[in-house]
N, C-alpha and C positions, 0 to 999 in steps of 0.2 A: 722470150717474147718475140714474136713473128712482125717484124715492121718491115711496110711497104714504100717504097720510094716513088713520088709525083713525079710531072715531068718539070722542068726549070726552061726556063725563060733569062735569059742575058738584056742588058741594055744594050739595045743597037743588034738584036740577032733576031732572028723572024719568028711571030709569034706561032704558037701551038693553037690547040682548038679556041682557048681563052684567050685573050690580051693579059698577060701577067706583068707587063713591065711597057711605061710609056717611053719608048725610046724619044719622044722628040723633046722630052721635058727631063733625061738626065744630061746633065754635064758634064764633060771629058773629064777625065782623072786629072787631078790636080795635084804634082807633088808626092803621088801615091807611093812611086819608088823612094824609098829614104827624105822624104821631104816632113815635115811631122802630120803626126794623125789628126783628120776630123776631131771636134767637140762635136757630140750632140747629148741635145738638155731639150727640155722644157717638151713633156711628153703629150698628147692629148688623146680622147677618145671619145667618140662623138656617136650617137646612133639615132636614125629615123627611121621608119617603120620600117623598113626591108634593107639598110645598110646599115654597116659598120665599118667609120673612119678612123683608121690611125693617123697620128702625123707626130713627129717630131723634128728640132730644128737641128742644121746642120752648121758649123760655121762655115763651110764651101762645100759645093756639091762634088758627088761621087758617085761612081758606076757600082749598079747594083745589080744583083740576081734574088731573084725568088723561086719557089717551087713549095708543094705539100706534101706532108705526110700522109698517112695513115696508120690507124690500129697504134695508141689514137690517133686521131686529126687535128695537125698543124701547119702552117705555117710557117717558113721560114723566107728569112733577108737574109742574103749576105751579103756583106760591102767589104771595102778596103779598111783593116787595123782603126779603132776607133775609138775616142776615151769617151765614154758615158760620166757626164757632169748630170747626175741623175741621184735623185733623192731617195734614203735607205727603201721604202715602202713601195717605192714605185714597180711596177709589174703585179705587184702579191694580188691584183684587184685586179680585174678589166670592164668589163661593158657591151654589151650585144652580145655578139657572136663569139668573142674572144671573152675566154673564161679568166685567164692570166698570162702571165710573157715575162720573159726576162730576153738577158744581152749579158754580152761578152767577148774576151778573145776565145775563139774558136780553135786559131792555130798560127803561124807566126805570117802576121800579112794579112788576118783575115777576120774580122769579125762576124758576131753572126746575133743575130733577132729573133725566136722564136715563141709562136703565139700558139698558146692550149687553146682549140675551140671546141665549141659546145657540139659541135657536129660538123657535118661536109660543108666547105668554104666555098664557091669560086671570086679568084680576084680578079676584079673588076677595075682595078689599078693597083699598080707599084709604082712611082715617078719618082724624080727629084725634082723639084720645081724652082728654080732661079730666085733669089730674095729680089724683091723689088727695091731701088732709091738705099739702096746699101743694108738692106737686112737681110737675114741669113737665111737659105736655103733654108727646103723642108721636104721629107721624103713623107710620104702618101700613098696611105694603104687603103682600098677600099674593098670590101669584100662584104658577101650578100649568100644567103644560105641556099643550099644546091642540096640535089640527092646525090647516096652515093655513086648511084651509077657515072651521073652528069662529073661527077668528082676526077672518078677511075678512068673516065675518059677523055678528059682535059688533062689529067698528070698520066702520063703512059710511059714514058722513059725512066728506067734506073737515074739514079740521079744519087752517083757514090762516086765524091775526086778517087781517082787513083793514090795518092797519097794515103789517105785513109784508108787502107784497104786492110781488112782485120787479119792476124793471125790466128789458127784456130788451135795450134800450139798440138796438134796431133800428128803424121807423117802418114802417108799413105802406105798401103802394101808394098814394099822394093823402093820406096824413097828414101833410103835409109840416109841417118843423120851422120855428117862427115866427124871421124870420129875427133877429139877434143883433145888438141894440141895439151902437152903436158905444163900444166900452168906453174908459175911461181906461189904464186899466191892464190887464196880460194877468192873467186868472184859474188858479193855481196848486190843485189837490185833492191834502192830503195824506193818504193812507190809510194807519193803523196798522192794519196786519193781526191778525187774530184780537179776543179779547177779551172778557170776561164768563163764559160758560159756556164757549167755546172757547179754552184757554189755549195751543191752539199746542205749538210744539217746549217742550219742557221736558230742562234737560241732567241728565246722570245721574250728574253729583257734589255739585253744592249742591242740581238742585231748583228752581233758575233759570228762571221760565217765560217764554218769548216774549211775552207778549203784553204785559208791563210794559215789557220790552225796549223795546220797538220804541214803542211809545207814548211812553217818557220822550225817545227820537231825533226821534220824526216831532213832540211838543211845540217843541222846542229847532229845528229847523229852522224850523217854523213862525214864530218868534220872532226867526228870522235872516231870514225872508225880508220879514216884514212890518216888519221894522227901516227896511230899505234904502227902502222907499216905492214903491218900483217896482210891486210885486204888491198885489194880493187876494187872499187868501190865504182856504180854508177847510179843515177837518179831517173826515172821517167818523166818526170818534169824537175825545173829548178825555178820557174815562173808560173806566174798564174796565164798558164798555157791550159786550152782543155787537148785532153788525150784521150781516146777511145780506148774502150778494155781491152779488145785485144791487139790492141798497138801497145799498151802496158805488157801483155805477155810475148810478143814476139819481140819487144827489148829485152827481156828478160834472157828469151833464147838465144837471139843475136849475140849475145855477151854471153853465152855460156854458162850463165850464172849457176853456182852451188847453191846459194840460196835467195828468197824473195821475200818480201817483207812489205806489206801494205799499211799505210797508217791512217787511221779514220781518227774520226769522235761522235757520238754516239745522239740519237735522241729518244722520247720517250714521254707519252702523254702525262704518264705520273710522274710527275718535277722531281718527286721524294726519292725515285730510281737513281743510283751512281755507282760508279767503277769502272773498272778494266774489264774487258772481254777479249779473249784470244778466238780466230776462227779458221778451221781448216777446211778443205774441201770435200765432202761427199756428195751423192748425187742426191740423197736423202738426207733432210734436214734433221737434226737433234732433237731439235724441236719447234715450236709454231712461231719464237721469237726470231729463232733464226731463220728460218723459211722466210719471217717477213723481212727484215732486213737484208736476206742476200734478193729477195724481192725487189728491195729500194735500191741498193748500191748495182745490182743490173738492171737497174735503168737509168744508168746514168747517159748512155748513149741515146737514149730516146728523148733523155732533158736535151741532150743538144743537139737535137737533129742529126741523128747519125743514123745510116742504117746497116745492122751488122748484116755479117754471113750468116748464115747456119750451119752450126760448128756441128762434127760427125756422130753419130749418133751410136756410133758401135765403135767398139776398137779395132783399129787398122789391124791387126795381127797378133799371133802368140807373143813376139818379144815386145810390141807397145804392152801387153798389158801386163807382162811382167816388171817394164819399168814403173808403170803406175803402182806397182802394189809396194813395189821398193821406194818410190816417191812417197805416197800417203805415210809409208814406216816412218820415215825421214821426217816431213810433215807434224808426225805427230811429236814425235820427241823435241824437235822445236819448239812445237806449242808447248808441251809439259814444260820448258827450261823457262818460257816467257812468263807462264801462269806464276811458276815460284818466284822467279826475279823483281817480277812486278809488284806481286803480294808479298815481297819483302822490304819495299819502299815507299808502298800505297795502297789503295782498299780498289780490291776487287771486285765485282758483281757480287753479289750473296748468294747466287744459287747458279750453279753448274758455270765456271766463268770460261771451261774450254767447251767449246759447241762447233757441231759444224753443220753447212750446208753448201747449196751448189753454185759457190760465187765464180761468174766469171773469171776474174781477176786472178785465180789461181790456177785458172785451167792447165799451166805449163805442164805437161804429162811427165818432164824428166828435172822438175824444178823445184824442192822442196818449197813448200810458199807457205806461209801463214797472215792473218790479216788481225791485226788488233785495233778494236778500239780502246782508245784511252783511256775515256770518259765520257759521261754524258754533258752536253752544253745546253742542257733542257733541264740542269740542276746546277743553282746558281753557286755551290760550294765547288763542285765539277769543273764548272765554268772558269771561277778564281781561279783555281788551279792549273786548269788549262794556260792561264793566260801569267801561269807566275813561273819567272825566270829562274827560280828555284827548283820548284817544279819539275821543271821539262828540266835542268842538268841532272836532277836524280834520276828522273825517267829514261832520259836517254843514256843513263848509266849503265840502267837496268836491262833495255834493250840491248846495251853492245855485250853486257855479265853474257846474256843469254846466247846472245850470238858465239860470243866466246868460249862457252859450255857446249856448244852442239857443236863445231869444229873439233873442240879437243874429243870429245868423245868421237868424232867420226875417223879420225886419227889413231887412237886410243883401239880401236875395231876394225882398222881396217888391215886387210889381207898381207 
């Protein structure tokens, strides 16, 4: 997916063609360095004929930025780290112009706001407004529908921090990768998918969101694997941090990793659907489940206002595509060890449970990766499961069996 970047607006910096942010109605950072974060609660949403008001309350006010997307079109806040005292349902709904919205940490220091609209937006305010006789700040969103053009005009500048900046996990012609110190130990990346602003599958009886899911599994793994001594082990996140996909795969690189491992949980309009699914990378899907799902899990950067690169579209060279084709090998016999370990401790898919498609997250060209969902949490047996402490130590048994089986054979075969 091709996403465009609006231009952003600061508190206190000169506005663009639109006013995106009232500088005289936010207030200095307060405590923002190490001092504790913002509450903000009590959400609202308000529409007259040609506007649409956000506001929610702040317990002190803070320095904000705004800016839009497109392809779709969004909206985004960002402020300083911030705990939403905000009720399960809130966002799945919006009003006017804003179709839905959620919040979260973004990244460490940084929260972030973003609004699904129904079309091109201009905002017509972003403030923070001072509580009046001691009640609490309120940040204020006003936004009123525009054409695209009026849109692409008023957001003109890339609007991507430097820290986020993706890796595309390929090398160019002659940038070859510095070769790989002889390690002790093979290097293990576990990736808890989603996180922060992106909460992933959420099930639709408790409310259960994925992304705690899968982080308290991919923690407990981690813990099983660096037990045994064998590994190096590292995590892409260890908090409900969100991460961009390919900041997931240039950690993976950065660390040299042998192998990668993403952990989901799954969903699925027919409740009745459950099991494990293993998924590897091709650029062609297995089939049209998988197509939709590596559909959903890359857009995870677009849930949070991210906007990637556009990763290469050919192979750098004869020797990149020779290591791709030794990667996929690698790849896939992983999957096969996870498909058996799994299905020896718990119920698989029923039909075809190794599949693949062209998920981001595995793009590493030199990094055996596979992506497994657990379970579905869109099936309330699934769901128990997921959440039983029993459970996840067979499971993540079964994940380290496998891990353990693709080492020894890669051992076992090698030169």
């Amino acid at each position: 997916m091709s996403l465009s970047a609006a231009g952003r607006t600061s508190a206190g910096a000169p506005a663009m063609a639109a006013p995106a942010v009232d500088a005289a109605t936010v207030g200095e950072p307060q405590g923002d360095a190490g001092g504790p974060p913002a509450v903000a609660s009590h959400p609202s949403i308000s529409v007259d004929r040609e506007r649409t008001r956000f506001t929610i309350d702040l317990s002190r006010p803070v320095p904000i930025d705004s800016f839009g997307l497109t392809d779709p079109y969004r909206i985004v806040i960002d402020l300083p780290e911030t705990r939403f005292d905000l009720p399960q349902e809130a966002g799945r709904s919006g009003g006017g112009a804003i179709a839905s919205w959620r919040w979260g940490l973004f990244m460490a220091g940084r929260s972030r706001l973003v609004f699904d609209a129904n079309g091109p937006l201009a905002i017509e305010r972003a403030a923070i407004e001072r509580g009046e006789n001691g009640g609490p700040a309120r940040l204020v969103l006003v936004l009123r529908e525009t054409s695209r053009e009026a849109f692409m005009a008023a957001h003109v500048r890339q609007t991507r921090p430097p820290a986020l900046s993706e890796g595309t996990g390929v090398l160019a012609k002659g940038d070859r990768e510095p070769t790989r110190a002889q390690k002790a130990k093979p290097v293990v990346v576990i990736d808890a998918g989603h996180g922060g602003i992106d909460v992933g599958t959420r099930s639709p009886a408790t409310g259960t969101v994925e992304k705690g899911v899968v982080l308290d599994i991919a923690r407990l793994l981690e813990k099983k694997l660096a037990a045994t001594g064998r590994y190096e082990v590292h995590m892409t996140r260890r908090d409900d941090t969100f991460v961009p996909l390919g900041e997931r795969v240039r950690i993976a690189r950065q660390h040299h990793a042998d192998l990668f491992l993403s952990i989901h949980a799954d969903a699925e309009y027919d409740r009745l659907v459950r099991g494990a699914t293993v998924y590897t990378l091709d650029d062609r899907a297995s089939d049209s489940a998988a197509a939709a799902l590596a559909a959903k899990e890359n857009a995870s950067d677009a849930l949070a206002g991210v906007v990637p690169d556009e990763a290469p579209s050919a192979v750098a060279d004869i020797l990149i595509d020779l290591i791709l084709r030794e990667t996929k090998r690698f790849s896939h016999v992983l999957a096969r060890n996870l498909v058996e370990d799994l299905g020896a401790v718990g119920r698989l898919v029923k039909v075809q449970p190794h599949r693949s498609a062209n998920f981001r997250v595995l793009k590493a060209h030199d990094v055996p990766s596979a992506l497994v969902e657990l379970g579905f949490l869109t099936n309330k047996d699934d769901e128990q499961l997921l959440m039983s402490a029993d459970w996840r130590e067979k499971t993540t048994s079964a994940l380290m069996s496998a891990i353990d089986r693709y080492f020894q054979n890669r051992v076992a075969n090698a030169p």
